[in-house]
C-alpha positions as a Markdown table, in Angstrom:
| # | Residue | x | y | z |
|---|---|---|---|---|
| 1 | Unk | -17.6 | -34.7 | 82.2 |
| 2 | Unk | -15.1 | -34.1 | 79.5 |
| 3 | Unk | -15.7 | -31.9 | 76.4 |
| 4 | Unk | -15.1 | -34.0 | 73.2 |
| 5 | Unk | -15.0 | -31.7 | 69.8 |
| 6 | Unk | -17.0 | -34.4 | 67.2 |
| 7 | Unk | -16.2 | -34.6 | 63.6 |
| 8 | Unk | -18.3 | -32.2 | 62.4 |
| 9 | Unk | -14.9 | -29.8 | 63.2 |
| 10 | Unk | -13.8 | -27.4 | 60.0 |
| 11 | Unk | -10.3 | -27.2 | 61.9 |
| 12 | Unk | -10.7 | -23.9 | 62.0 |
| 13 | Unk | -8.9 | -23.4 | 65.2 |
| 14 | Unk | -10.9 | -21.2 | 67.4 |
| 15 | Unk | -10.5 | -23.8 | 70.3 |
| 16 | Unk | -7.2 | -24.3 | 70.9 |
| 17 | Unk | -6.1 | -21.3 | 72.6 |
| 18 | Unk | -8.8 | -20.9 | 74.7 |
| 19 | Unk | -7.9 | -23.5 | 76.3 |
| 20 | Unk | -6.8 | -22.8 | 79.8 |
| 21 | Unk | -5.2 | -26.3 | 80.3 |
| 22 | Unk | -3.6 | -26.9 | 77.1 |
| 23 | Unk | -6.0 | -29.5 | 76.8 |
| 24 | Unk | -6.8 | -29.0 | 72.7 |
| 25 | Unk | -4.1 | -29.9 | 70.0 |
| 26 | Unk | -4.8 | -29.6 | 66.0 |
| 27 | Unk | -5.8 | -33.3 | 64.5 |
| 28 | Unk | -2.3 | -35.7 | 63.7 |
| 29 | Unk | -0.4 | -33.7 | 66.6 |
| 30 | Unk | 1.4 | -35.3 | 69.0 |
| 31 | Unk | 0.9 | -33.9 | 72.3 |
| 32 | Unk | 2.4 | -34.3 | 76.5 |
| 33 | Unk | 0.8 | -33.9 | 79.9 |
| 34 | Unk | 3.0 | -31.1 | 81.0 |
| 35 | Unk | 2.3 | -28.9 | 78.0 |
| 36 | Unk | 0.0 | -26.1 | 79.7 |
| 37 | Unk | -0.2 | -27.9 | 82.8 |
| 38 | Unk | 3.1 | -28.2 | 86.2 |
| 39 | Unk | 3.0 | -31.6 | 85.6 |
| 40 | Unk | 6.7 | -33.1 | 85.0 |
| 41 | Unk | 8.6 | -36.4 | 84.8 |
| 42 | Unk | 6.4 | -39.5 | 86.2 |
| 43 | Unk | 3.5 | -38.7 | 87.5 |
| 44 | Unk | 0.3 | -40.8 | 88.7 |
| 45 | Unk | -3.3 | -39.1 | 88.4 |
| 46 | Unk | -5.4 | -39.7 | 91.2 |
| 47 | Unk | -7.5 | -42.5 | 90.1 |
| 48 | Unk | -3.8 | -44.4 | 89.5 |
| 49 | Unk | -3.3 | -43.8 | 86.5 |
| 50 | Unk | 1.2 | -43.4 | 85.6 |
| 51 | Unk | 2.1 | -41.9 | 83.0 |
| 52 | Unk | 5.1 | -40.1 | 82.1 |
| 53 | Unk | 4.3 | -36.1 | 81.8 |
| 54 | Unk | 7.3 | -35.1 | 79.2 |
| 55 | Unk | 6.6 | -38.4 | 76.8 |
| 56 | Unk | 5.3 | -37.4 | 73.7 |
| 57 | Unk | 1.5 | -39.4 | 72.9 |
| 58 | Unk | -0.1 | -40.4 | 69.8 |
| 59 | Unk | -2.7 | -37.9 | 68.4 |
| 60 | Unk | -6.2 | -38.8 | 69.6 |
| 61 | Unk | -7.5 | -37.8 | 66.3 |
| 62 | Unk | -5.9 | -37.5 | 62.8 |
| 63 | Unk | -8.4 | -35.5 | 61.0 |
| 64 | Unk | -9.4 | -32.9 | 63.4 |
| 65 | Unk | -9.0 | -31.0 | 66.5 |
| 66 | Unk | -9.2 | -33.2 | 69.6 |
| 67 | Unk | -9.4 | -32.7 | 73.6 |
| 68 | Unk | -7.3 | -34.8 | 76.2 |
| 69 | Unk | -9.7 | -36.0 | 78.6 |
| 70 | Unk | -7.6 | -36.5 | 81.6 |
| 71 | Unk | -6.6 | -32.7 | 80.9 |
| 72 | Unk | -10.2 | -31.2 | 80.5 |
| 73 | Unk | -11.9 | -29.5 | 83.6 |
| 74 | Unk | -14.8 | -28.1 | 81.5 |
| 75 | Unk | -12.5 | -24.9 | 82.5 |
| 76 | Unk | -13.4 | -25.0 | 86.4 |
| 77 | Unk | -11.5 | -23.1 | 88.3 |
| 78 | Unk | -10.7 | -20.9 | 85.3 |
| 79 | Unk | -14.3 | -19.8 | 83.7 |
| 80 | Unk | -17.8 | -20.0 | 83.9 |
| 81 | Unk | -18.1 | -22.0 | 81.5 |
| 82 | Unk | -16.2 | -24.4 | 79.0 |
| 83 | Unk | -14.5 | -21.6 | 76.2 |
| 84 | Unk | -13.7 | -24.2 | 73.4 |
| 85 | Unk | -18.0 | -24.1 | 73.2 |
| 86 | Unk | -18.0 | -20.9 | 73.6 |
| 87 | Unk | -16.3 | -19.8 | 70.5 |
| 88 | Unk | -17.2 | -22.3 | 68.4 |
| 89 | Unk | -18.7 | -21.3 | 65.0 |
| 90 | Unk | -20.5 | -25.1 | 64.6 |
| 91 | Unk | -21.2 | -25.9 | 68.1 |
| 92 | Unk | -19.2 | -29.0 | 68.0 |
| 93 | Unk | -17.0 | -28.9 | 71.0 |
| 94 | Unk | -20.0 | -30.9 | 73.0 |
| 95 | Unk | -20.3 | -32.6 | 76.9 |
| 96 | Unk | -18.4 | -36.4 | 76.5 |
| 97 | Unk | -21.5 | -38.6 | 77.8 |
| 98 | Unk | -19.1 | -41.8 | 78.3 |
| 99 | Unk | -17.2 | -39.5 | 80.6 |
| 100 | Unk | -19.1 | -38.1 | 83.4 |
| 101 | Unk | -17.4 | -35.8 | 85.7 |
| 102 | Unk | -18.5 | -34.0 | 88.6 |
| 103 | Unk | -17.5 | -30.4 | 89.6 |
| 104 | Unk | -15.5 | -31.7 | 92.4 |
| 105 | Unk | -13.7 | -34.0 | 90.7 |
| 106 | Unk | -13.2 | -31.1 | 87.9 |
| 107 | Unk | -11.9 | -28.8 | 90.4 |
| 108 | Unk | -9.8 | -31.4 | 91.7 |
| 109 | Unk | -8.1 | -32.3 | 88.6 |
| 110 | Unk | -7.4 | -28.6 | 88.1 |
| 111 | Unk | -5.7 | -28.2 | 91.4 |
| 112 | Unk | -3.6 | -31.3 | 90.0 |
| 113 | Unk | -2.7 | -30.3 | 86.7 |
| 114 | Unk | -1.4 | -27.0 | 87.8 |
| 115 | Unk | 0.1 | -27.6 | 91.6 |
């Protein structure tokens, strides 16, 4: 599953570059797939999903740091375990029940974000 950071954030920042994926941006950012990632032009994720890697997307939160699922491996393939809960100071960067991953599929979106 996904990490999600919850609202209890202070924005303090600790998170973002841990992140091996480029998969944590500061609250009313705009953010891209390819940011962090080999992913460039139109690309389609393997459960179908097209998207265009370069195009700029609206911020999934304005008020504090967030994490793009679809980039999120729970650091597999990188670490032993997820850094943005590692360092933070208020334990808010927490396992996304609504989206349940398994290591495979985290290793294989690894392999895909950086091919």
């Amino acid at each position: 599953m996904a990490i999600i950071i919850t609202d209890e954030c202070i924005n303090c920042g600790a998170c973002e570059p841990e992140c091996p994926n480029t998969a944590i941006y500061e609250g009313a950012v705009d953010w891209n797939y390819s940011e962090g990632t080999t992913l460039r032009g139109n690309v389609q994720f393997p459960g179908g999903k097209e998207v265009d890697a370069d195009e700029e997307q609206e911020p999934v939160s304005d008020e504090y740091y967030f994490i793009v699922a679809d980039k999120c491996t729970e650091c597999k393939g990188f670490h032993e375990e997820p850094q943005c809960a590692a360092v933070c100071p208020v334990d808010c960067c927490v396992s996304d029940e609504d989206n349940v991953e398994t290591e495979e599929e985290l290793l294989s979106k690894q392999r895909f974000l950086h091919q």
